[in-house]
C-alpha positions as protocol buffer text, in pm:
chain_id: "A"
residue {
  index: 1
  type: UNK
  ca { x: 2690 y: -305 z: -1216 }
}
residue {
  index: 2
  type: UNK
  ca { x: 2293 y: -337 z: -1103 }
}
residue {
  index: 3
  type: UNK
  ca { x: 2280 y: -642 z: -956 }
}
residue {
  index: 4
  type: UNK
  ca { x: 1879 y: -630 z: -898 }
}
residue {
  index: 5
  type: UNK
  ca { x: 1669 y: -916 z: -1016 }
}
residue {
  index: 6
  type: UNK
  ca { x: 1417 y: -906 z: -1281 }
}
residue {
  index: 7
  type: UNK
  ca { x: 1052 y: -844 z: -1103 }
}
residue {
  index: 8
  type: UNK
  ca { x: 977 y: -1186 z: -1255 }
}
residue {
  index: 9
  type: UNK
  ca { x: 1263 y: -1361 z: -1107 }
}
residue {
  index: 10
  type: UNK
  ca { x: 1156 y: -1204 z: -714 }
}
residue {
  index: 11
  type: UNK
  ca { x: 896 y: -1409 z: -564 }
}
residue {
  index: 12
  type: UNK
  ca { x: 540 y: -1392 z: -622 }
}
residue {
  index: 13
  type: UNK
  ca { x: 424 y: -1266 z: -308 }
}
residue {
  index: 14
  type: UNK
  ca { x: 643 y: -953 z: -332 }
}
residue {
  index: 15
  type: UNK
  ca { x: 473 y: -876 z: -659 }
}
residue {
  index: 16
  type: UNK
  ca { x: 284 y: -538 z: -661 }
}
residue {
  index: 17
  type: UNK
  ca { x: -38 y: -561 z: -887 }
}
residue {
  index: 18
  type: UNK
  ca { x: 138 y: -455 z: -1206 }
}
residue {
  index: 19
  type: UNK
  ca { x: 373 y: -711 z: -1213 }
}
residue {
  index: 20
  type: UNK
  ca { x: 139 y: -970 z: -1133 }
}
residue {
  index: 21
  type: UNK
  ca { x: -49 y: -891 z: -1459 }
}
residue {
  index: 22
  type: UNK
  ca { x: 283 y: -865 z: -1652 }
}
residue {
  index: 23
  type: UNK
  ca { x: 362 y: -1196 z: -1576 }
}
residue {
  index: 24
  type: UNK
  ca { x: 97 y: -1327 z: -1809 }
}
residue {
  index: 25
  type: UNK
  ca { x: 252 y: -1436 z: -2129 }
}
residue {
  index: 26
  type: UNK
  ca { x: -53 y: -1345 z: -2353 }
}
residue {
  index: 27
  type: UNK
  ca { x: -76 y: -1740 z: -2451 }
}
residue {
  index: 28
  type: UNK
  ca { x: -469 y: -1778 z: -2386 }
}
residue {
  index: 29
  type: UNK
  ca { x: -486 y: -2099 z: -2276 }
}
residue {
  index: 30
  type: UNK
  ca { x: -567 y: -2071 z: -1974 }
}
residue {
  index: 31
  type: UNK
  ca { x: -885 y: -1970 z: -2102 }
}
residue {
  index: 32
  type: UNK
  ca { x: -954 y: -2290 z: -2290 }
}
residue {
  index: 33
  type: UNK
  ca { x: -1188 y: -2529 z: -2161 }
}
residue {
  index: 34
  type: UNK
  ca { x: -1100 y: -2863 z: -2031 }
}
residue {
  index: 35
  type: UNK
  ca { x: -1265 y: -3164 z: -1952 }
}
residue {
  index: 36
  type: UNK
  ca { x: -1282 y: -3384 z: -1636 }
}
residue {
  index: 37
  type: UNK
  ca { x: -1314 y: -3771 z: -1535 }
}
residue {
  index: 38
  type: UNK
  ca { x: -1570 y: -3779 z: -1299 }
}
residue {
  index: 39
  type: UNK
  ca { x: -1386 y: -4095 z: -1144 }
}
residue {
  index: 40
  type: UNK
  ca { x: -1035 y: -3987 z: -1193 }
}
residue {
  index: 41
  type: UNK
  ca { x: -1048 y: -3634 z: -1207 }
}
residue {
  index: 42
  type: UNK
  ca { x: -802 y: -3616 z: -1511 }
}
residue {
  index: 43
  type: UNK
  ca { x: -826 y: -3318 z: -1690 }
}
residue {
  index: 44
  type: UNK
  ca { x: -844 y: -3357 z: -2080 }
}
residue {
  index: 45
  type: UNK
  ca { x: -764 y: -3030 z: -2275 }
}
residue {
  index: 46
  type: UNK
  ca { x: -984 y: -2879 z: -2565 }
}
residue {
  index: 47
  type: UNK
  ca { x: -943 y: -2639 z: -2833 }
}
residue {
  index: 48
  type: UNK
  ca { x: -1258 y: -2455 z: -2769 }
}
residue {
  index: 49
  type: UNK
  ca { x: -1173 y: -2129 z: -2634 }
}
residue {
  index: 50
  type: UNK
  ca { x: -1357 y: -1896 z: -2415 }
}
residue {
  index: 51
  type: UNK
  ca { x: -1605 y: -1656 z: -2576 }
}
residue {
  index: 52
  type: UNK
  ca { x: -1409 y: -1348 z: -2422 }
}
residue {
  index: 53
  type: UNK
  ca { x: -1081 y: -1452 z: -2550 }
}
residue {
  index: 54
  type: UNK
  ca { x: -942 y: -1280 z: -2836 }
}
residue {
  index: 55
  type: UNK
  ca { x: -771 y: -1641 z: -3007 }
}
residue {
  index: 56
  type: UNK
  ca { x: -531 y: -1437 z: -3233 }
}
residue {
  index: 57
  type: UNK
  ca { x: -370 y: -1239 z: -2983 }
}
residue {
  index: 58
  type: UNK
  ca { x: -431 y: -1430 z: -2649 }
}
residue {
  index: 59
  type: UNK
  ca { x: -633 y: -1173 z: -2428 }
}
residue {
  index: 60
  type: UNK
  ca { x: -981 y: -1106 z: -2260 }
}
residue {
  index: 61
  type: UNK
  ca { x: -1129 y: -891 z: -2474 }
}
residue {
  index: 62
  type: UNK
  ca { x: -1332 y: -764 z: -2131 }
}
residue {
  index: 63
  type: UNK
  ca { x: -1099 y: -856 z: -1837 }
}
residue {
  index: 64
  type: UNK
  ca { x: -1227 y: -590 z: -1628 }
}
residue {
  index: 65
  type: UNK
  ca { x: -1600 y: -742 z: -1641 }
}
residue {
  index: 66
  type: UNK
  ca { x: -1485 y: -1139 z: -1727 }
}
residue {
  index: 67
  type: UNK
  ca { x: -1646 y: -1285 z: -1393 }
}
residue {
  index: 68
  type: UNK
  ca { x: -1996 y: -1114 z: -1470 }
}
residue {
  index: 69
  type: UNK
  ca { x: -1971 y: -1243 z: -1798 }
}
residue {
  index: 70
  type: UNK
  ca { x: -1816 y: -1567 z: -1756 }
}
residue {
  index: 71
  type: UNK
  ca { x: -1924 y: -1712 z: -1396 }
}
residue {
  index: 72
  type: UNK
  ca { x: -1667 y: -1999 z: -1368 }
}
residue {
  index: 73
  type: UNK
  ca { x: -1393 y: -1757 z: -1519 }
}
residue {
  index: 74
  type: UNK
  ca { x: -1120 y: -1823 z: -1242 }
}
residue {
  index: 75
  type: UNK
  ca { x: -931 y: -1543 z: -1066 }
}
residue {
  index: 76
  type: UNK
  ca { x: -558 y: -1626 z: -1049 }
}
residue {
  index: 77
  type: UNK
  ca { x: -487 y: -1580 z: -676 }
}
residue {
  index: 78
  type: UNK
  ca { x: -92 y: -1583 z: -559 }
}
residue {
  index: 79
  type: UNK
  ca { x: -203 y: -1798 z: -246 }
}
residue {
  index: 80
  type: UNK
  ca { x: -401 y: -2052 z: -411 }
}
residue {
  index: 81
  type: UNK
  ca { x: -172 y: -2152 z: -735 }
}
residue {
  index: 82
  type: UNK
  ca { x: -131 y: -2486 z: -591 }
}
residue {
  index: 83
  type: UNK
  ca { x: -503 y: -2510 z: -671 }
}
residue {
  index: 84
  type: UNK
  ca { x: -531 y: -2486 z: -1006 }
}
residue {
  index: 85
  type: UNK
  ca { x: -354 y: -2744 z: -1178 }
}
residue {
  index: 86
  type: UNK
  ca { x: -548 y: -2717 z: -1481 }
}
residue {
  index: 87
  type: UNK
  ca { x: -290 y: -2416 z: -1505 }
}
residue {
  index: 88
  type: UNK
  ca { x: -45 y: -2470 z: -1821 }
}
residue {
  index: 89
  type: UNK
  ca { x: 306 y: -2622 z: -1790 }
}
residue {
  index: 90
  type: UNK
  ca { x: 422 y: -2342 z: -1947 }
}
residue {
  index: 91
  type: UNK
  ca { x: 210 y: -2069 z: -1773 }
}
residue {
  index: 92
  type: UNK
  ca { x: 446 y: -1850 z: -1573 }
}
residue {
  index: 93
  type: UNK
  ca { x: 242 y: -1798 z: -1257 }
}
residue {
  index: 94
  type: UNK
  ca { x: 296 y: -2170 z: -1226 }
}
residue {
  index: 95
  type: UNK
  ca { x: 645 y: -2168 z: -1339 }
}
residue {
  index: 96
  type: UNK
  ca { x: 761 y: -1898 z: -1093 }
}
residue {
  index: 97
  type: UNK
  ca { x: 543 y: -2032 z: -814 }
}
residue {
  index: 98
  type: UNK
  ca { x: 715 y: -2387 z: -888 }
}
residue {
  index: 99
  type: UNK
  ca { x: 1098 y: -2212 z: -871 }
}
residue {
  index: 100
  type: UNK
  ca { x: 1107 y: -2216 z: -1272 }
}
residue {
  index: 101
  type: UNK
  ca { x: 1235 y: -1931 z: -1476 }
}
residue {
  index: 102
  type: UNK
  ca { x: 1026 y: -1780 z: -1757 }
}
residue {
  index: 103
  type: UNK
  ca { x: 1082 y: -1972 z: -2095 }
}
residue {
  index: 104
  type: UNK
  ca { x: 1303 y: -1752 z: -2358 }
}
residue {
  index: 105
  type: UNK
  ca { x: 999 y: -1705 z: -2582 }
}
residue {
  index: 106
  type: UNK
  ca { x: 799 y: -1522 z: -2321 }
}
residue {
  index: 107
  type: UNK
  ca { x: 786 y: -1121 z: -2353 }
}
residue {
  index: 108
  type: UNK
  ca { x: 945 y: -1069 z: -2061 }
}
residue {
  index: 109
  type: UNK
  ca { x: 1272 y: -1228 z: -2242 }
}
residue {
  index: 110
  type: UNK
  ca { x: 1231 y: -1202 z: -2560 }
}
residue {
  index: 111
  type: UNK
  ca { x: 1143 y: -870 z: -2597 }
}
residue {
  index: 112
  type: UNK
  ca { x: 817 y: -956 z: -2805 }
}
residue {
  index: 113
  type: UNK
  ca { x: 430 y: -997 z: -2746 }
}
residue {
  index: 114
  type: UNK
  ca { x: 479 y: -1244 z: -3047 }
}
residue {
  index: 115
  type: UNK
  ca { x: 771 y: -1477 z: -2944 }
}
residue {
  index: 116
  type: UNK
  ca { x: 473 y: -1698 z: -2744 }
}
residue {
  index: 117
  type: UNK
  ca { x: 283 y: -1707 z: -3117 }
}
residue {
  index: 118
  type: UNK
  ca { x: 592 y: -1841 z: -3280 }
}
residue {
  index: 119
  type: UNK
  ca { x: 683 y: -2097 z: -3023 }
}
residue {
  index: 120
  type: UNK
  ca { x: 348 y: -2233 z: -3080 }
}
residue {
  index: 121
  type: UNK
  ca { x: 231 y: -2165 z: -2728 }
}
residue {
  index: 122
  type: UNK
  ca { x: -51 y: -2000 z: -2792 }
}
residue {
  index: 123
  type: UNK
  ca { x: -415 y: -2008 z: -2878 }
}
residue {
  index: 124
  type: UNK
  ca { x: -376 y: -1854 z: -3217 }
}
residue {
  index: 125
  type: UNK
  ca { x: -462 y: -2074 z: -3546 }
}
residue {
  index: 126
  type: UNK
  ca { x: -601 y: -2380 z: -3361 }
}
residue {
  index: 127
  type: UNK
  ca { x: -850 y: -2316 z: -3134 }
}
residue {
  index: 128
  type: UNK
  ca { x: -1251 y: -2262 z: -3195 }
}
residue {
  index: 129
  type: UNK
  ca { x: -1477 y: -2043 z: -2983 }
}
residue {
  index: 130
  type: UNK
  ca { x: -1708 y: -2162 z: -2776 }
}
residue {
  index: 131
  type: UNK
  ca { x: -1990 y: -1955 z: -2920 }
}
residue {
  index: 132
  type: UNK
  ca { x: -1931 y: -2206 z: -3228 }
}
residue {
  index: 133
  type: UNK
  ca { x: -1789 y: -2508 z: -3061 }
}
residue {
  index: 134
  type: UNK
  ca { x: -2114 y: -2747 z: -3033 }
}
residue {
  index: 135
  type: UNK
  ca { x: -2048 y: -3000 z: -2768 }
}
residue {
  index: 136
  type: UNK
  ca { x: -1693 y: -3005 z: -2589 }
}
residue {
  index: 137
  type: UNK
  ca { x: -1600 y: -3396 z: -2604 }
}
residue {
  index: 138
  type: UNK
  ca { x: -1597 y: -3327 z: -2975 }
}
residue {
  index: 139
  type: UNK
  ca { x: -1308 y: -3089 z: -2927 }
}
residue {
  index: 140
  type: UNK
  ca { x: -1097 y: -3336 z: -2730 }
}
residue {
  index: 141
  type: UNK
  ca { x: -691 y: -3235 z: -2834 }
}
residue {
  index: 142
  type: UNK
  ca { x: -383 y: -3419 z: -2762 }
}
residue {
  index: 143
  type: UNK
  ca { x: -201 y: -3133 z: -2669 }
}
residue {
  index: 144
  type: UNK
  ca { x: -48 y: -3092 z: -2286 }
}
residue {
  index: 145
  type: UNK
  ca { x: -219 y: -2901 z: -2064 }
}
């Protein structure tokens, strides 16, 4: 019997590149833009999407070239996840790097790239490009972050 653990279950700093990038779950929200309280600094979610982001299946459609084409596009860095709490509570770079296991409908359990679309975790069928959005604080969504 293999008793080896699942590259997703090992922790995140003894991921090699590859598995770093398999960890995304393909949900694209990450890539939605939020809103902040000057005063508070709450963050307040929106369903206007990144112009990059392909909102039916959850990817970049240019993540090799995203940070010349999108300067505040953030770089998910392994040793500064404690940074970005605008991260979602689903997103499993912040569920491993919080000791949380991947939820069943992510690929990496399930088996499917479309598990996260049927959960209803993902970008697809609610969001709006930003290329069409207008002004964000129109776009305000009570959904969690």
């Amino acid at each position: 019997m293999n008793s080896a653990k699942a590259f997703w279950e090992k922790p995140l700093s003894s991921l090699d590149r590859g598995e770093w990038e398999a960890l995304c779950d393909g949900c694209g929200r990450c890539c939605l833009h939020k809103l902040e309280d000057d005063e508070t600094g709450e963050l307040f979610p929106t369903n206007v999407a990144c112009k990059l982001l392909d909102r039916r299946a959850g990817q970049c459609t240019d993540y090799a070239h995203r940070k010349k084409l999108v300067h505040d596009c953030v770089k998910l860095d392994r040793n500064k996840l404690d940074e970005l709490e605008w991260l979602p509570t689903t997103c499993a770079y912040r569920l491993r790097w919080e000791g949380k296991p991947l939820p069943d409908w992510h690929y990496l359990i399930s088996g499917s790239r479309e598990t996260v679309h049927e959960a209803g975790q993902s970008t697809r069928g609610w969001t709006v490009s930003e290329v069409d959005a207008g002004e964000l604080e129109w776009h305000l969504v009570d959904r969690p972050l």
